[in-house]
N, C-alpha and C positions, 0 to 999 in steps of 0.2 A: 813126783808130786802130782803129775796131772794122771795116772793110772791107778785106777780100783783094783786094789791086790788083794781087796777082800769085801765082802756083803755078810752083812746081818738079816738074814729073812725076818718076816715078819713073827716066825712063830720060832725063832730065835734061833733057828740054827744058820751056823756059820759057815762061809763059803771060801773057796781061798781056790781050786782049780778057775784057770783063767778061762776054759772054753766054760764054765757054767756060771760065772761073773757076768762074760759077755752074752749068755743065754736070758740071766736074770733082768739086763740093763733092756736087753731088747722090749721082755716081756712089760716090764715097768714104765717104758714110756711109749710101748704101742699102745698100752690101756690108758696111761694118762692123757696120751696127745689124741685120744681114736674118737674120730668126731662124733655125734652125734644129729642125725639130719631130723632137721625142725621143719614138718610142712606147715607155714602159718602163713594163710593167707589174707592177714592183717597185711604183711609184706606188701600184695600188689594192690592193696587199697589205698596204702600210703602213696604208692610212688604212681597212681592213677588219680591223686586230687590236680586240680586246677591251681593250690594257691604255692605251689612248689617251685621256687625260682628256677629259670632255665637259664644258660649261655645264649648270649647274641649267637647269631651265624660267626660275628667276627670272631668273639671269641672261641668259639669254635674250632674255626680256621685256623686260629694264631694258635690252640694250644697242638693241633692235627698235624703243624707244619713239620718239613724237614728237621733233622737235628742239626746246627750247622756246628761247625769246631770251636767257634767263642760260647756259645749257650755250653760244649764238654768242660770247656779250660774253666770257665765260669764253677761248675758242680767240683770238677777236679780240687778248685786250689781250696775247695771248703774241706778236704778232707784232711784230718790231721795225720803227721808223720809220726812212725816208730808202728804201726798196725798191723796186723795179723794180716799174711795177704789170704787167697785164698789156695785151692788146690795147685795151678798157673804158678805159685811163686811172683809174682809178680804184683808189687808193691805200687801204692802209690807215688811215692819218690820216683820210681823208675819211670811212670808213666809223666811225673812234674819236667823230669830232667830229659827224656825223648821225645817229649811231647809234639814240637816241631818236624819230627821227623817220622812218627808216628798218624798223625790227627786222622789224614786223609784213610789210612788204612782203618782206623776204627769205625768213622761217622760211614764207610764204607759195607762195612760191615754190620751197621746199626742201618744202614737203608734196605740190605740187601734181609736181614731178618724182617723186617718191615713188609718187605713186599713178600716172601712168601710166607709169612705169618707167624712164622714161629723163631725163635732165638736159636743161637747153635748148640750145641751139646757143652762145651764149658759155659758159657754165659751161665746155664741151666742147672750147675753144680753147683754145691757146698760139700765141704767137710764141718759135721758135725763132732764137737768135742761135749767134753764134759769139764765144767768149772765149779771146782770145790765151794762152796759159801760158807763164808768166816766163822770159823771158831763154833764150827760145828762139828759132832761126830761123822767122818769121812767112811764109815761103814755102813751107813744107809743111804741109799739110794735120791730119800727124800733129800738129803742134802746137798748134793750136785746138781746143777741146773746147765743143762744143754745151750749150747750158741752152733751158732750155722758162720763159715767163714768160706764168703762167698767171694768171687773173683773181683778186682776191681775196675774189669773193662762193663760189667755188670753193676757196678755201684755207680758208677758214672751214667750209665743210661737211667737209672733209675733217680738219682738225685736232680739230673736234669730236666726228667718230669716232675719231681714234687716241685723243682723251683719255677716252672710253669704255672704248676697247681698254685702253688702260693697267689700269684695273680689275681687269678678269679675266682679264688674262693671266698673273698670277701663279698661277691655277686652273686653266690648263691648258699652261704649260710649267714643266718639271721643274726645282726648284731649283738641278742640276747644269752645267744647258743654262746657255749665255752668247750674245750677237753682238749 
């Protein structure tokens, strides 16, 4: 169910070898996804006004601190069970039920990418699938839409920043603003 055994081109011919399925998928969402670079330097006039709310230093501080294991377990137990894990196999359950025996080697691992800058090579993964959308023709292309399933010792870093985020963001966008 989840593999493309066949594409409808656009000028109608039909496709069914899997090495030019996988050729056509490439081609169709390197051009959908292929960014487009915007120089507008409306950009640094915005973000050079004066009426732009800033972070205290505190806040600053508190969002810059270490990760410690209750702010992980806190991101953790927000994630629901039964989820796709990522490339790792390694599910959130697993990480709910080792957790104690686990922490120190993660928040370890999350200091030590910290300090040299960069995350390690699976943190940095996904597997990218393709998910059919309902009750639609499954022989074009337009009808599948891509998800990224990324690791969950990676989801956990990053959920632990958005619930940072959550904090102070009330401190620097404007009661008016919404999305």
């Amino acid at each position: 169910k989840k593999h493309v055994k066949k594409l409808q081109l656009e000028n109608g011919e039909i496709i069914k070898e899997p090495s030019l399925v996988l050729k056509e998928q490439k081609k169709y969402y390197s051009e959908l996804y292929n960014s487009k670079l915007c120089n507008n330097d409306n950009d640094s006039l915005f973000f050079k006004q004066d009426n732009i709310n800033r972070l205290s230093e505190d806040q600053k501080q508190a969002f810059e601190n270490d990760i410690t294991p209750l702010e992980c377990k806190e991101s953790l137990m927000k994630f629901k069970d039964n989820k796709s894990p990522g490339n790792d196999g390694l599910t959130a359950e697993f990480y709910k039920f080792f957790w104690d025996d686990i922490k120190h080697i993660l928040i370890g691992s999350f200091k030590e990418s910290f300090r040299l800058g960069i995350l390690s090579p699976s943190q940095k993964q996904a597997v990218i699938t393709l998910i059919e959308k309902k009750n639609k023709d499954r022989s074009f292309l337009k009808n599948w839409r891509p998800i990224s399933l990324l690791n969950t010792d990676y989801k956990i870093l990053t959920k632990t920043f958005a619930l940072r985020l959550i904090k102070v963001l009330p401190n620097i966008i404007h009661s008016n603003q919404s999305g």
